[in-house]
The first five atom37 places (N, CA, C, CB, O) and aatype in JSON, in Angstrom:
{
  "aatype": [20, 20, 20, 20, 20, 20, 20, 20, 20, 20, 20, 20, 20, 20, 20, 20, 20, 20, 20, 20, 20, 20, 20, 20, 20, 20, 20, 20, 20, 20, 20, 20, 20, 20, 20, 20, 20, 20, 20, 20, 20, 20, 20, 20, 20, 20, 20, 20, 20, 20, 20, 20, 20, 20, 20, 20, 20, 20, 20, 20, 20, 20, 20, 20, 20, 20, 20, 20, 20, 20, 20, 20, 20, 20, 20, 20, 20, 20, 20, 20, 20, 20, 20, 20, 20, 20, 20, 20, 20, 20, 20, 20, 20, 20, 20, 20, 20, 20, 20, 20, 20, 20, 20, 20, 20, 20, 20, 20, 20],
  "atom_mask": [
    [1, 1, 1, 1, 1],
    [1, 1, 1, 1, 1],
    [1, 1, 1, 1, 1],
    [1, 1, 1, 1, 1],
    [1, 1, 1, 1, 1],
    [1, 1, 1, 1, 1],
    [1, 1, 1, 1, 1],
    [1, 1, 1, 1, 1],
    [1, 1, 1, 1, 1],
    [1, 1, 1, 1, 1],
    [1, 1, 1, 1, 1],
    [1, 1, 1, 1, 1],
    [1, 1, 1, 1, 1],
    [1, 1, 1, 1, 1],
    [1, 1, 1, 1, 1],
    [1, 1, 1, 1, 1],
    [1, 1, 1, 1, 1],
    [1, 1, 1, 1, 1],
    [1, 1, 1, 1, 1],
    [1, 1, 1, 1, 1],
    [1, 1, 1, 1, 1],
    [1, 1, 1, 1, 1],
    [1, 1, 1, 1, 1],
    [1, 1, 1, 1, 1],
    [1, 1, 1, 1, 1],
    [1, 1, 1, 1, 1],
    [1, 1, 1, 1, 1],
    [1, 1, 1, 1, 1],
    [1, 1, 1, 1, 1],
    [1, 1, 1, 1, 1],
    [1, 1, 1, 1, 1],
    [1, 1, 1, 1, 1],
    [1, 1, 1, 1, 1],
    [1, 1, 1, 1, 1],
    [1, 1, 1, 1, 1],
    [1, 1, 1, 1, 1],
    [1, 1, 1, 1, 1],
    [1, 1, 1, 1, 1],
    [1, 1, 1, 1, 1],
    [1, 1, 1, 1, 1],
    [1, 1, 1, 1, 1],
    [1, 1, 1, 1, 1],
    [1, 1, 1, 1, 1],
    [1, 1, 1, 1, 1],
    [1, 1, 1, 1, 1],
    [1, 1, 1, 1, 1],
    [1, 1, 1, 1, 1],
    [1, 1, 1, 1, 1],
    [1, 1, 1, 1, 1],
    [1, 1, 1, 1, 1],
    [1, 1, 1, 1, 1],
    [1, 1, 1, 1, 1],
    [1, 1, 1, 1, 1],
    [1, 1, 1, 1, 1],
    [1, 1, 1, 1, 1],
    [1, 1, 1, 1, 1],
    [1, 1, 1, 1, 1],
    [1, 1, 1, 1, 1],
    [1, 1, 1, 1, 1],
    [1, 1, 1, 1, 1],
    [1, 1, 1, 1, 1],
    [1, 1, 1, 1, 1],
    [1, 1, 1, 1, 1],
    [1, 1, 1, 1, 1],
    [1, 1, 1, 1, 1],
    [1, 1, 1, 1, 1],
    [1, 1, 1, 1, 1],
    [1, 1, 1, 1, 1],
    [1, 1, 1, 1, 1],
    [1, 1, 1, 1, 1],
    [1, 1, 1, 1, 1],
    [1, 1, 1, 1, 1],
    [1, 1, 1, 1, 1],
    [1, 1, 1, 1, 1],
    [1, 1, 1, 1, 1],
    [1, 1, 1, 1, 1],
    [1, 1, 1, 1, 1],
    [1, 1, 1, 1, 1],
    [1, 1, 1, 1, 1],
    [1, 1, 1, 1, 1],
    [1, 1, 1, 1, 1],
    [1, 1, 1, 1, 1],
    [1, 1, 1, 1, 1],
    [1, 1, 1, 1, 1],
    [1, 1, 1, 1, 1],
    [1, 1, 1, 1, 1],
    [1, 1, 1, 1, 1],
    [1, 1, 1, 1, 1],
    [1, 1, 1, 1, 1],
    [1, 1, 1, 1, 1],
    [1, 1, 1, 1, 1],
    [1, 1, 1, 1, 1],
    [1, 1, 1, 1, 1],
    [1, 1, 1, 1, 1],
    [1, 1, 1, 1, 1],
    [1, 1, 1, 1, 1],
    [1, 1, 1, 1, 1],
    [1, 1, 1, 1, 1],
    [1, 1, 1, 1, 1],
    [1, 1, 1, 1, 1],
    [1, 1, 1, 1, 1],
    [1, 1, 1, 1, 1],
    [1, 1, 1, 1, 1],
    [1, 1, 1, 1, 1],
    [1, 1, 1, 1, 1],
    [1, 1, 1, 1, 1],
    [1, 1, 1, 1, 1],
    [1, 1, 1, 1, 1],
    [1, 1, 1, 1, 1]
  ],
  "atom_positions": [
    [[-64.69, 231.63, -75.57], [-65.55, 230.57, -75.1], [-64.84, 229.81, -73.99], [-65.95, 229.61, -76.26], [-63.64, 229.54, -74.13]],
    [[-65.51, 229.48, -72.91], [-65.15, 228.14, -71.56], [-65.74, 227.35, -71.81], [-65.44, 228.21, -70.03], [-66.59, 227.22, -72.69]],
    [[-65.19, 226.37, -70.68], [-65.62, 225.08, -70.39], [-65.91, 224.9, -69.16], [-64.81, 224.18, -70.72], [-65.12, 224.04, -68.78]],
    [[-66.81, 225.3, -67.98], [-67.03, 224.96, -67.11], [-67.39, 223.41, -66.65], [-67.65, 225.72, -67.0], [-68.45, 222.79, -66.7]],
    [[-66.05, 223.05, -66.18], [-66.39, 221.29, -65.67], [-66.88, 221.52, -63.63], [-64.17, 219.91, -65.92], [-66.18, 222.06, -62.78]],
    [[-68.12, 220.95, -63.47], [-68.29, 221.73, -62.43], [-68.62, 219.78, -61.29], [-69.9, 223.31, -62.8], [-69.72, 219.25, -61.43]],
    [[-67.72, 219.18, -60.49], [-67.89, 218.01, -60.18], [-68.87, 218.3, -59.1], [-66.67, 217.26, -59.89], [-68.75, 219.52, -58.97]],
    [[-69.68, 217.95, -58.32], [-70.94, 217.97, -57.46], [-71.32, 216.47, -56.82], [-72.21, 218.5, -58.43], [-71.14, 215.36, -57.33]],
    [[-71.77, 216.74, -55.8], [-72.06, 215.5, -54.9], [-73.47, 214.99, -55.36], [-72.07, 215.88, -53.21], [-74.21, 215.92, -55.69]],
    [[-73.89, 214.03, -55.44], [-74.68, 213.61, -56.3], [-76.1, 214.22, -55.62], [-74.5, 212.02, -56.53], [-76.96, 214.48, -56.45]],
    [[-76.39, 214.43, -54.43], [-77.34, 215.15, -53.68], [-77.68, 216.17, -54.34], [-76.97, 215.52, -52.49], [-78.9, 216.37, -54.41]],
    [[-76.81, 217.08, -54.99], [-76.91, 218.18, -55.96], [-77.14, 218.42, -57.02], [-76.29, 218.61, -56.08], [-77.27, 219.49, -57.6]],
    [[-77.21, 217.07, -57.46], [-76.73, 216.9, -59.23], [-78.55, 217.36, -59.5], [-75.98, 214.61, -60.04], [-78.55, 218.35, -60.24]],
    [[-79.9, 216.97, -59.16], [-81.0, 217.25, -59.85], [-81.14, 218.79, -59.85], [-82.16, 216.52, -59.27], [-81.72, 219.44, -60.72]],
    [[-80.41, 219.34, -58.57], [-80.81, 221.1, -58.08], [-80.31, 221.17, -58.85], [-80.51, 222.09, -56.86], [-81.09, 221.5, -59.74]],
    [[-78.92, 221.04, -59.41], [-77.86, 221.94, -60.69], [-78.6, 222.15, -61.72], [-76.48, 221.14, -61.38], [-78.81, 223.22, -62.3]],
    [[-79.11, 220.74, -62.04], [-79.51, 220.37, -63.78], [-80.62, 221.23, -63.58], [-79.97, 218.52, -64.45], [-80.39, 222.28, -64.17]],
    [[-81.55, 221.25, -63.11], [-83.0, 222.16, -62.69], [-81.99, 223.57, -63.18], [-83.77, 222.09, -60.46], [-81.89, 224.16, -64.26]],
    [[-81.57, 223.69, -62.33], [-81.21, 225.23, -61.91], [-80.12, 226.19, -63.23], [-80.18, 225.04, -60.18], [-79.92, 227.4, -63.29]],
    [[-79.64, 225.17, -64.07], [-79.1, 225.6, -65.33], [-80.02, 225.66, -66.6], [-78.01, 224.73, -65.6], [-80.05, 226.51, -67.49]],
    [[-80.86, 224.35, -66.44], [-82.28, 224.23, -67.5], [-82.67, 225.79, -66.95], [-83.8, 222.62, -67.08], [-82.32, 226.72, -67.68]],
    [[-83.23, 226.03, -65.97], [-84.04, 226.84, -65.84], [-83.56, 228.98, -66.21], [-84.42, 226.28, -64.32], [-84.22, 229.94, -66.61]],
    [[-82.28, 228.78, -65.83], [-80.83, 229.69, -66.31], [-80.64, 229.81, -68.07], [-79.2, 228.72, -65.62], [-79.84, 230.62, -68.54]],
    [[-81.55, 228.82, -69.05], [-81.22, 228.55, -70.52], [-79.54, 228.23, -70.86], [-81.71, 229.93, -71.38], [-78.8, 228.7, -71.71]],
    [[-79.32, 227.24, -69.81], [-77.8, 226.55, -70.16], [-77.78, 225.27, -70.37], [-76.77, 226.68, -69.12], [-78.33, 224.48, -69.6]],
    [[-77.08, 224.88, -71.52], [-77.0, 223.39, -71.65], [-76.04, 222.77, -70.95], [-76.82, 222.99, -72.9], [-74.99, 223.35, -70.66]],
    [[-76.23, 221.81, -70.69], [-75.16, 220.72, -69.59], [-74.62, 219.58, -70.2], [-75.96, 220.0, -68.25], [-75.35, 219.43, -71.18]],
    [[-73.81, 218.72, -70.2], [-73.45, 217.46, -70.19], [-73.34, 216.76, -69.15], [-72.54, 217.34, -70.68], [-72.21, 216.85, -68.67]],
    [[-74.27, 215.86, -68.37], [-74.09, 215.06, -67.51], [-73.05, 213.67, -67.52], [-75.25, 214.82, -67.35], [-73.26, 212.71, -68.26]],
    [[-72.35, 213.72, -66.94], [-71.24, 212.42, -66.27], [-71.25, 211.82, -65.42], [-70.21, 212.55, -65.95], [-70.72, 212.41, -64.48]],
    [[-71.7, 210.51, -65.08], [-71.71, 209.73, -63.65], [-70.17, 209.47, -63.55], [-72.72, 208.15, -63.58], [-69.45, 209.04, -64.45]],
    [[-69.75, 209.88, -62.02], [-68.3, 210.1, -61.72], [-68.29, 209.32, -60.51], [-67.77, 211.67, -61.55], [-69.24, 208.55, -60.37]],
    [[-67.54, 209.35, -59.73], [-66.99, 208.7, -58.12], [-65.92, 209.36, -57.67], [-66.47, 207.11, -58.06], [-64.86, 209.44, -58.29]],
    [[-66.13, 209.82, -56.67], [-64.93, 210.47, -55.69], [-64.0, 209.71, -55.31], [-65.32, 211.0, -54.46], [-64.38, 208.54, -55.25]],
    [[-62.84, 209.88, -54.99], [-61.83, 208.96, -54.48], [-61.82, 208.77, -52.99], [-60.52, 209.41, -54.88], [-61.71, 207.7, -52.38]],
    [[-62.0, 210.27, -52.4], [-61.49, 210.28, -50.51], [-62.84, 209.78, -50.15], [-61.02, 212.15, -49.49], [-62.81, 209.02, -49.18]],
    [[-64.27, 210.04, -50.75], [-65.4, 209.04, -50.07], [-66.11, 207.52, -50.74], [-66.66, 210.01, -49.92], [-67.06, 206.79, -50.45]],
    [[-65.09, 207.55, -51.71], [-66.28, 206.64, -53.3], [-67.18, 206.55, -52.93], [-66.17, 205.09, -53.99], [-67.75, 205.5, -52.6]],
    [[-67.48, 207.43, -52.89], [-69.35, 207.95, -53.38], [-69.45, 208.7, -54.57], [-70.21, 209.11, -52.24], [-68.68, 209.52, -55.09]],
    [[-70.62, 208.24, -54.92], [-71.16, 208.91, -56.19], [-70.85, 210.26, -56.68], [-72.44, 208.94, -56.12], [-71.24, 210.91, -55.71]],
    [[-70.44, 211.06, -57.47], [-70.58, 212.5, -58.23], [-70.92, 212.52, -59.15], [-69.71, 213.23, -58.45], [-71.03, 211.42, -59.68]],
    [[-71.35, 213.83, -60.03], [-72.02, 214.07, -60.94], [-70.82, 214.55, -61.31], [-73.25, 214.73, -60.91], [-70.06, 214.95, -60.44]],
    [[-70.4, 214.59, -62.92], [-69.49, 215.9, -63.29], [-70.04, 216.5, -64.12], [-68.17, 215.76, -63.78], [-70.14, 215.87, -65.18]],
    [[-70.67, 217.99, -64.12], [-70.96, 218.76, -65.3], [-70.16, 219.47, -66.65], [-71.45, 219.59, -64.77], [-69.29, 220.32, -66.47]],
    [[-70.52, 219.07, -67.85], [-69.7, 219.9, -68.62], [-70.77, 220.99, -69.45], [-68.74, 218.91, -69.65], [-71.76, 220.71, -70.12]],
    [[-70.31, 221.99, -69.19], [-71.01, 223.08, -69.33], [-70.52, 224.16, -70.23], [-71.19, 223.53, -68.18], [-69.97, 225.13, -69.72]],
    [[-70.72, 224.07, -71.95], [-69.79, 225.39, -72.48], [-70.55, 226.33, -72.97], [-68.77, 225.13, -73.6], [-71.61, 226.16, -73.57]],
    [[-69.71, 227.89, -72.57], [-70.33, 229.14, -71.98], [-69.54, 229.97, -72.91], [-70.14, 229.46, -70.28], [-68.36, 229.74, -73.16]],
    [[-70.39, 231.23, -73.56], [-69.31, 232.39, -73.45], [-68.6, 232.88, -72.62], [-69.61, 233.27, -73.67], [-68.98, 232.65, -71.48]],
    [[-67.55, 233.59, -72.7], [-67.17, 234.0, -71.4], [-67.73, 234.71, -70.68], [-66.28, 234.43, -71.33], [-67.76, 234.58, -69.45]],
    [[-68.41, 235.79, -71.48], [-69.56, 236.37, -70.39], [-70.69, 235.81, -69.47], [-70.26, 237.1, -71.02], [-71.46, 236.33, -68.66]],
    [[-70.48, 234.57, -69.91], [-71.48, 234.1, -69.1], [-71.0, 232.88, -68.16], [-72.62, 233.72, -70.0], [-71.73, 231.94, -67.82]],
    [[-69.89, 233.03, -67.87], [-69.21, 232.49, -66.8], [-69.45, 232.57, -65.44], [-68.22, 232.82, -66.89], [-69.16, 231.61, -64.73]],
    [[-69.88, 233.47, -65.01], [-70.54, 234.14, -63.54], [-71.77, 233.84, -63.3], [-70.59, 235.64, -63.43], [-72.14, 233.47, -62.19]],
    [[-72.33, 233.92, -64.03], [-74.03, 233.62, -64.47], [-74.02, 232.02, -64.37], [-74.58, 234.21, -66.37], [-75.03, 231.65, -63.76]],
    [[-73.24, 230.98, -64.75], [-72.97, 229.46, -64.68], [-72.41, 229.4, -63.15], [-71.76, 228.84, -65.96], [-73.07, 228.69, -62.39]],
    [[-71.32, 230.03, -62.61], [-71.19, 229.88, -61.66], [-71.68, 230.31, -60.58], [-70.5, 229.91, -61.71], [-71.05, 230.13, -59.54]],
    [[-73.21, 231.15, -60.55], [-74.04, 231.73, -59.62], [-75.13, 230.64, -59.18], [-74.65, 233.03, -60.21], [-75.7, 230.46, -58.11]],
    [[-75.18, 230.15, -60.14], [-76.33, 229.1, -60.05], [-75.8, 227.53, -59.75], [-77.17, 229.13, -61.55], [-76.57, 226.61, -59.49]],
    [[-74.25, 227.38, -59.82], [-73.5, 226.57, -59.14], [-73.8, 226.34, -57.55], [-72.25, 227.06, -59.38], [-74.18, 225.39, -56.87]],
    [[-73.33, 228.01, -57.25], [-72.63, 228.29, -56.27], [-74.33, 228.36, -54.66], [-71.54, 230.05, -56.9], [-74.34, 228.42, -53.43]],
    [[-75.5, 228.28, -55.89], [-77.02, 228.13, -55.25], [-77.03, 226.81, -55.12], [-78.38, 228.65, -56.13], [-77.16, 226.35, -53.98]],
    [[-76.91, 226.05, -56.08], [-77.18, 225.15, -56.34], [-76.84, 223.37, -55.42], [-76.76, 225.52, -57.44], [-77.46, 222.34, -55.17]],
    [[-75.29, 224.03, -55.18], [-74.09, 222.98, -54.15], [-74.37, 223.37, -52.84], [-72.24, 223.25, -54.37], [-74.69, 224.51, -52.49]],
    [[-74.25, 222.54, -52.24], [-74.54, 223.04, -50.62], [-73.05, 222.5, -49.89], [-76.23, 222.1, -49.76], [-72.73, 221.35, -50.17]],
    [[-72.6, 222.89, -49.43], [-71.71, 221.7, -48.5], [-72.13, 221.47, -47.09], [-70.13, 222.11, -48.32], [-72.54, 222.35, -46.34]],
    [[-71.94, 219.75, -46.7], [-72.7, 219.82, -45.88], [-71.86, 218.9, -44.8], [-74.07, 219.47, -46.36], [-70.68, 218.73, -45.11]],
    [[-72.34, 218.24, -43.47], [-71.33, 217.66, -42.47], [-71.68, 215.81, -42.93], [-71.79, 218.26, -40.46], [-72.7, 215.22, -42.61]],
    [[-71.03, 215.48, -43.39], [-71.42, 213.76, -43.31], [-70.2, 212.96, -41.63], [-70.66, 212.78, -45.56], [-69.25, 213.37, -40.97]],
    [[-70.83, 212.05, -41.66], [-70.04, 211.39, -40.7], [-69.11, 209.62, -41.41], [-71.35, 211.14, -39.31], [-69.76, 208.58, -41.56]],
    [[-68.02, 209.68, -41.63], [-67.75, 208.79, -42.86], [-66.38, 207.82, -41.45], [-66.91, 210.01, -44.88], [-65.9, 208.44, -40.5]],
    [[-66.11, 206.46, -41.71], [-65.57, 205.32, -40.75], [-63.99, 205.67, -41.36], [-66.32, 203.4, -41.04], [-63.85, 205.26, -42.51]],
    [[-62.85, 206.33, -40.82], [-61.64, 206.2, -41.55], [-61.39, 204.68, -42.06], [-60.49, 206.68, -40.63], [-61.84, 203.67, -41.53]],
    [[-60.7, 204.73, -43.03], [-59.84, 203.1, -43.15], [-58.69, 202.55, -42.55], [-59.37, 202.85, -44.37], [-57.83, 203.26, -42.03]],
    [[-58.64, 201.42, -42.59], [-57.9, 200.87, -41.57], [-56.42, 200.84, -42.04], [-58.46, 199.49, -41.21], [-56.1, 200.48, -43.18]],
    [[-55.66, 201.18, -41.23], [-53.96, 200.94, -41.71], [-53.94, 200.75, -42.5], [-53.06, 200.12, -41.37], [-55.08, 200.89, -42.95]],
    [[-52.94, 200.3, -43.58], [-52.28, 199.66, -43.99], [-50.98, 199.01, -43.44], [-52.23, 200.17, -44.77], [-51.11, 197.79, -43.37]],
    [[-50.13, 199.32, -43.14], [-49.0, 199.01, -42.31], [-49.38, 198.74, -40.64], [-47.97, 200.26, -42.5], [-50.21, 199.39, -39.99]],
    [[-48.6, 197.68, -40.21], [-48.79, 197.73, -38.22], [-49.67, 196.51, -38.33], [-49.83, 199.44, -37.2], [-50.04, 195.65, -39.13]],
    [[-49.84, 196.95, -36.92], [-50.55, 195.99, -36.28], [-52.02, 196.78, -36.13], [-49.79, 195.5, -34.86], [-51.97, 198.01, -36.13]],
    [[-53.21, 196.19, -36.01], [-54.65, 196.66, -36.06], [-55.34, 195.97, -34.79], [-55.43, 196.21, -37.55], [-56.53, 195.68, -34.88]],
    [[-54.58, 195.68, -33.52], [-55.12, 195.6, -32.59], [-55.65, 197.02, -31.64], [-54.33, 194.77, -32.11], [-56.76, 197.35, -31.21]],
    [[-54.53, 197.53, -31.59], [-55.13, 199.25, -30.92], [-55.74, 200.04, -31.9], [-53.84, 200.37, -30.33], [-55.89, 201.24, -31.66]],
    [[-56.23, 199.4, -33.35], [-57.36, 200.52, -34.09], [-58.4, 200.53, -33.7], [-57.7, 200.45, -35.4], [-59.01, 199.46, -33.64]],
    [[-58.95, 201.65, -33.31], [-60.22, 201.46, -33.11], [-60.99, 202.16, -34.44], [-60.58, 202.04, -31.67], [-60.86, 203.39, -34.45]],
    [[-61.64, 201.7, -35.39], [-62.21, 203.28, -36.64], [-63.51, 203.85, -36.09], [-62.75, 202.73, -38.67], [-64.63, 203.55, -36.48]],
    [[-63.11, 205.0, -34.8], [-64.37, 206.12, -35.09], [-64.67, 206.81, -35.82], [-64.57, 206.87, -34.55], [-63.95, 207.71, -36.23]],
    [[-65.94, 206.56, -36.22], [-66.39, 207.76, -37.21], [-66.0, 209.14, -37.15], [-67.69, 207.9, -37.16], [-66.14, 209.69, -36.06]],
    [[-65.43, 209.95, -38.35], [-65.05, 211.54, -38.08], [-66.29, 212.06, -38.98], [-63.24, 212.14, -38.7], [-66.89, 211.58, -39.95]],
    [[-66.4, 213.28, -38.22], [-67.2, 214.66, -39.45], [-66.3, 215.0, -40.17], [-67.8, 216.23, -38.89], [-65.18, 215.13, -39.69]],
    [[-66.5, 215.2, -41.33], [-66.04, 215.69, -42.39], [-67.42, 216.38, -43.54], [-65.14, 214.43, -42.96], [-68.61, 216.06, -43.66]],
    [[-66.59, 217.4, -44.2], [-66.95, 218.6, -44.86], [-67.4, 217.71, -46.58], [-65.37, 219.96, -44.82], [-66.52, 217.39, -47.37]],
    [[-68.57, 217.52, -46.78], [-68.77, 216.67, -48.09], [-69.89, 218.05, -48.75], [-69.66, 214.66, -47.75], [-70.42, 218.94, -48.08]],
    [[-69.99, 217.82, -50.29], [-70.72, 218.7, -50.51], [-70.55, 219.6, -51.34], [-70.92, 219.1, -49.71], [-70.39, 218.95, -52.37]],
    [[-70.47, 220.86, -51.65], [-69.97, 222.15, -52.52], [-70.09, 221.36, -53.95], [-68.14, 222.82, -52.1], [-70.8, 220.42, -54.31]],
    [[-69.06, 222.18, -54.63], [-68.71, 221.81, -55.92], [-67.29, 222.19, -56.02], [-69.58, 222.44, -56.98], [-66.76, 223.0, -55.26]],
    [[-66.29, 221.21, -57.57], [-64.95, 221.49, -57.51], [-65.39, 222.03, -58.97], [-63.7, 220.24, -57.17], [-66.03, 221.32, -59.75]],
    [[-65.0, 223.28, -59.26], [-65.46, 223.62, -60.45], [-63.82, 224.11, -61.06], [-66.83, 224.85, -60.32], [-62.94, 224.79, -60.54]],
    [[-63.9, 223.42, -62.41], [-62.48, 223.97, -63.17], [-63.32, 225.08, -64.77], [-61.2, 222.0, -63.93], [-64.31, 224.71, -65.4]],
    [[-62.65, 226.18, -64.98], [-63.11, 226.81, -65.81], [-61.68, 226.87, -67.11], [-63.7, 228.19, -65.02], [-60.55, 227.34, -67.12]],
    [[-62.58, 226.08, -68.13], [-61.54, 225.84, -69.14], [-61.48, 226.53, -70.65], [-61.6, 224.45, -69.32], [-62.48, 226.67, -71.36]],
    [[-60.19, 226.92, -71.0], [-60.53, 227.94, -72.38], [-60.72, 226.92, -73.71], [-59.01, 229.18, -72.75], [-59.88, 226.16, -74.19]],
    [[-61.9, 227.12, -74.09], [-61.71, 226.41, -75.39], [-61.3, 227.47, -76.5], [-63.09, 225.63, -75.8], [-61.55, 228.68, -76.59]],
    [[-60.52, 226.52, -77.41], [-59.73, 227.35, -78.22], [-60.78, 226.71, -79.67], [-57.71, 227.01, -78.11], [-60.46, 227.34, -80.67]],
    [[-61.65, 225.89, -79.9], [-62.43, 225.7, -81.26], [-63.27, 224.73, -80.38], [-61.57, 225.06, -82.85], [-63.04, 223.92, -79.48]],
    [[-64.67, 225.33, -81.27], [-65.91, 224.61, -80.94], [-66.88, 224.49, -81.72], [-66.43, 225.03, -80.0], [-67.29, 225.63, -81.98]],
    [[-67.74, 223.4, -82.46], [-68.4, 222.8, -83.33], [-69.65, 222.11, -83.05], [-67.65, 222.09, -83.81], [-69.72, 221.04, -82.44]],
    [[-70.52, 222.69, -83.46], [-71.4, 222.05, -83.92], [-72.24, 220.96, -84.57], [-71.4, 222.38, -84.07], [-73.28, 221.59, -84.72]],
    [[-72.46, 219.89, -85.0], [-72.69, 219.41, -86.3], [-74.49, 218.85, -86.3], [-71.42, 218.08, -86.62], [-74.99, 218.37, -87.32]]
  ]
}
């Protein structure tokens, strides 16, 4: 048996849940926050036979999009902040960070 923990940008989080309901997989939903954008994430916990690990991560891998956001760097910390200017950069937001975990006992009640 796994544990697919699968984190997702919150843009994604209704396609996933759709797209695993619809796959006959159960989910655990988690409201999460990213650190490099604090923005919102979803984290899924998802436990699978192992055979059906590919099959969870196919419908991931439909499901996440990655996409271009445009986000304001932050300002120094150290120095002086007269020559900062913060232009906005593109950056890569989006996909999924998926960890696949062995469970060693699992219960019911």
């Amino acid at each position: 048996m796994k544990m697919i923990v699968a984190i997702v940008q919150d843009k994604d989080s209704n396609r996933l849940s759709a797209g695993l309901v619809k796959a006959n997989f159960r989910a655990t939903k988690l409201a999460s926050t990213g650190g490099f954008l604090k923005a919102g994430n979803t984290t899924f916990m998802i436990g699978v036979d192992d055979t059906q690990v590919e099959s969870v991560m196919s419908v991931i891998r439909n499901s996440c999009k990655v996409r271009e956001q445009l986000v304001t760097p932050v300002t120094p910390m150290s120095g002086t902040t007269d020559s900062y200017l913060p232009l906005p950069v593109e950056v890569q937001v989006g996909g999924a960070t998926v960890f696949v975990l062995p469970v060693e006992r699992f219960e019911h009640f």
